[in-house]
N, C-alpha and C positions, 0 to 999 in steps of 0.2 A: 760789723756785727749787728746784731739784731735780738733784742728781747721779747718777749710775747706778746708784741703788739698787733701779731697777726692772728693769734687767736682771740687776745682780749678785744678786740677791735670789735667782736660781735656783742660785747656788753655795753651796748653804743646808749646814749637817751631812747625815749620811748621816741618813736617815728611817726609820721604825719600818715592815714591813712593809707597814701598812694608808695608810699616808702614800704608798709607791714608789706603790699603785694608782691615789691620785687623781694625783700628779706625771702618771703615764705618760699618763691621762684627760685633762688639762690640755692635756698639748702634742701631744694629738691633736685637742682641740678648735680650738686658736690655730694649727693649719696645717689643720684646716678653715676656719676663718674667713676665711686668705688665703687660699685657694683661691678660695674664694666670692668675694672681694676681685675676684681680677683677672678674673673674668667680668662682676663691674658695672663695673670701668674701661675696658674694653673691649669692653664690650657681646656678650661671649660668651656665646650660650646665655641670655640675660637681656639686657631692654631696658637699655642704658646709662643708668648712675647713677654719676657720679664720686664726690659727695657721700656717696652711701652707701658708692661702694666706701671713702671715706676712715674713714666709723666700723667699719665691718668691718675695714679693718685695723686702725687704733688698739684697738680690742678683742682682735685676735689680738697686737699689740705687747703690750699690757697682761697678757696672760699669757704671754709671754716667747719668742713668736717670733721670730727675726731676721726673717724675709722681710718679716714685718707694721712691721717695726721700719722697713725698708730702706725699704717701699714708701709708707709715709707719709712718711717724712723724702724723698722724692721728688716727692710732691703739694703735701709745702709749699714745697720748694724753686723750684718751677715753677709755682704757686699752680694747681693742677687737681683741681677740687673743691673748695677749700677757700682762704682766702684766704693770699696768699704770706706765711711767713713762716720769715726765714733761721734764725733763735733757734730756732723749735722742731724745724727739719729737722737744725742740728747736734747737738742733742741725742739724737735720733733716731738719726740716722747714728752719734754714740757709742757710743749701746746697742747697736744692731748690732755693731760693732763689736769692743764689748766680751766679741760673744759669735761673735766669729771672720769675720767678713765684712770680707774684706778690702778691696772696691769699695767700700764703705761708708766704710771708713776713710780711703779718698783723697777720697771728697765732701768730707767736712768740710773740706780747702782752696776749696773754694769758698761757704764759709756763713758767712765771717768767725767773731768768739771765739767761746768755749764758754762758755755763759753757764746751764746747765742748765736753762733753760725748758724747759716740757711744755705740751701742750695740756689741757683740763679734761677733754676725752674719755679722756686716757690714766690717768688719778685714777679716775673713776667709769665703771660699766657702763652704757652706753647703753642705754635703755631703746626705741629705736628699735631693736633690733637680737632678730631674734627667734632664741632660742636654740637651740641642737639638740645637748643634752651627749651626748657617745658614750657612753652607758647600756649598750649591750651591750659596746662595747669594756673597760668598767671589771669589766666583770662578769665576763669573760672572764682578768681577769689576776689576779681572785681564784683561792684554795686551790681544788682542787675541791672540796673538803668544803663549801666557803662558795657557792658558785655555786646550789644549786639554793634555800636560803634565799636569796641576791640576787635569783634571778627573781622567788620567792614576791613577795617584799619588794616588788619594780619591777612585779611585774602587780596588786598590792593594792591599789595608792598610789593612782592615780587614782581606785578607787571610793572614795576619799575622801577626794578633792579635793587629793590630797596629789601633787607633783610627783615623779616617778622617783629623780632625781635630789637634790632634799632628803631624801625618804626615806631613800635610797641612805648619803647621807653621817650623818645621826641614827642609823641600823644599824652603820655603819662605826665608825664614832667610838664608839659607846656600848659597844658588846660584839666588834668586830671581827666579828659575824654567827656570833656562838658562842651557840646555843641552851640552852644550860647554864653559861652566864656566870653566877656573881653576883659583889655588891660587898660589902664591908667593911659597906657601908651595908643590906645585902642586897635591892640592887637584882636584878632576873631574866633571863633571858633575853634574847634580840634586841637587844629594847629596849628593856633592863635596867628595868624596873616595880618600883617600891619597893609595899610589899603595898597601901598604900593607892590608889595608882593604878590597880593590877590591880583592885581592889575599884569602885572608881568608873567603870571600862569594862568590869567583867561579864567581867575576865577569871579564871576559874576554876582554870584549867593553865595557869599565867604561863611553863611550861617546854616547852607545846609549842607548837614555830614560829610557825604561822598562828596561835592561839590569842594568843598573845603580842605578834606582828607587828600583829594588827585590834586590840590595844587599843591600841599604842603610834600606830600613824594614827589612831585618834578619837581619841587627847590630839591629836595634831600639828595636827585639822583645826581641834577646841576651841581651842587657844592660834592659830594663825593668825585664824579669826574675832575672838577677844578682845581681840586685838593690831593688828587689819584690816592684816593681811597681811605685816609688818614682820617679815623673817624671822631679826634679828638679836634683837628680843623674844620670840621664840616660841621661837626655841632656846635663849635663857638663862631662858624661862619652863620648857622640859623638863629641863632642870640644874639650875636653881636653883630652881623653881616659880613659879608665876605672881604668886603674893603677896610672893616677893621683888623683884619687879619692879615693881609697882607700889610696894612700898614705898619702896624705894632711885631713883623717878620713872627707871626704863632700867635698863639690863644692871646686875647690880651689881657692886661693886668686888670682888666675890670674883677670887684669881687665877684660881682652878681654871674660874670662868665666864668672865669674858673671852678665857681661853686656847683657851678650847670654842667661843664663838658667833665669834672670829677663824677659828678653823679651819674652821668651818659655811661662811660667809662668801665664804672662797676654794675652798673645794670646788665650791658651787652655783654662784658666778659674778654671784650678783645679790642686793638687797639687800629686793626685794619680791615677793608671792608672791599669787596668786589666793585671795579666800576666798570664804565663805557666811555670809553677813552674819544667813541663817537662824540658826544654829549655836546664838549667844551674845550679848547684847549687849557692845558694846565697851567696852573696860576707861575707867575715869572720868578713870584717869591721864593718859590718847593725850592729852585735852584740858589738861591739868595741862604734859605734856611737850611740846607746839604752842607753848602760851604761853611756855615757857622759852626755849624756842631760838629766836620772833620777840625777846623781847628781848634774847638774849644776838646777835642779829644786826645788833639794831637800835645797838647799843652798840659 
């Protein structure tokens, strides 16, 4: 069971600059996603799909829409799309609710108790559902000083193989997209290169932009092959390195890493990622960590 921690979740402390931009990115993604929503339940503009329209909304609920929140706690209530069920529509209608919807707040008299059931749709990212981060919207609510390194960064990615949007957040997160960042540790620019990674992707001027930005995507595309595709190892493989990961078999218990690859996480919206199986062969662990988790499931 589960209480309103998924909608209170957005009454979080006030956030550091670079956090306001993925926030604002988020809840323009989750009132895209209902939008999209009520054109498959209504077959607007799109051949009617109730079913789908129901994981498009739980998708936009899961990032803390009310509409997506209202609109599913309405398909399960009336079982449309989806099979009826009163438990997770009151729950639903709570979270609404709790985030000001007042028609929401008088369904729940007719959904009998409040029992904080969720569907498994509203826990994990549907992998059915294909994504469309507002990449320029995000990019647009940076500093302008940051904006033409964000394009650099967002028009790079894909030549290799790197998604906009993971890029986007590894840039954010790592330097705030400050070209002359370094760290304590004296990591570099962008995408902060400690000198031996600059050395290993041939990057020479780890302080200018582009120069810096191609070597921080061939580690990203390296640890995504290594990892096959697992964007929660890849990003605690570029914090913490990739031999930390294999050795601690997963993210390791460092805070400073788990605090990073949770942030990754909820920025990107997904937990897996395209690779090139060319790249690298994959790490010996994947196999090491399959085995863990069939028995710790079987248990």
């Amino acid at each position: 069971m589960l209480g309103l921690g998924l909608a209170l979740a957005w009454s979080a402390p006030p956030l550091a600059a670079d956090e306001r931009v993925f926030e604002h990115a988020l809840i323009e993604q989750a009132r895209y996603l209902a939008t999209e929503a009520v054109g498959y339940e209504h077959g607007e503009g799109v051949p009617r799909d109730q079913a789908y329209a129901a994981l498009l909304y739980c998708e936009s609920a899961r990032l803390g829409d009310a509409q997506g929140m209202y609109a599913l706690g309405w398909m399960y209530a009336n079982g449309r799309g989806v099979e009826r069920n009163d438990a997770y529509a009151n729950t639903l209608f709570a979270m609404a609710a709790a985030k000001g919807d007042e028609h929401a707040a008088r369904m729940q008299r007719y959904t009998g108790e409040y029992t904080g059931a969720v569907p498994e749709c509203l826990l994990t990212p549907s992998s059915q559902i294909v994504q469309r981060w507002p990449v320029e919207a995000l990019i647009a609510r940076l500093p302008a000083t940051r904006q033409a390194v964000a394009r650099m960064l967002a028009e790079l990615a894909p030549k290799y193989g790197v998604r906009p949007e993971f890029a986007l957040a590894i840039g954010i997160t790592e330097s705030a997209l400050n070209p002359q960042a370094i760290s304590p540790k004296n990591a570099m620019g962008v995408m902060q290169l400690i000198p031996e990674t600059a050395q290993r992707f041939n990057v020479s001027k780890p302080y200018d932009p582009e120069q810096n930005i191609r070597g921080g995507l061939a580690y990203l595309r390296w640890l995504l092959a290594y990892f096959e595709g697992d964007i929660a190892l890849a990003a605690a493989g570029y914090n913490a390195g990739e031999g930390a990961v294999d050795r601690h078999l997963g993210v390791p218990p460092y805070r400073e890493t788990r605090a990073y690859v949770e942030r990754i996480l909820r920025h990107v919206g997904q937990d897996r990622h395209p690779y090139d199986s060319r790249v690298v062969a994959p790490s010996s662990m994947l196999r090491k960590l399959r085995l863990a988790r069939q028995e710790e499931n079987e248990t």
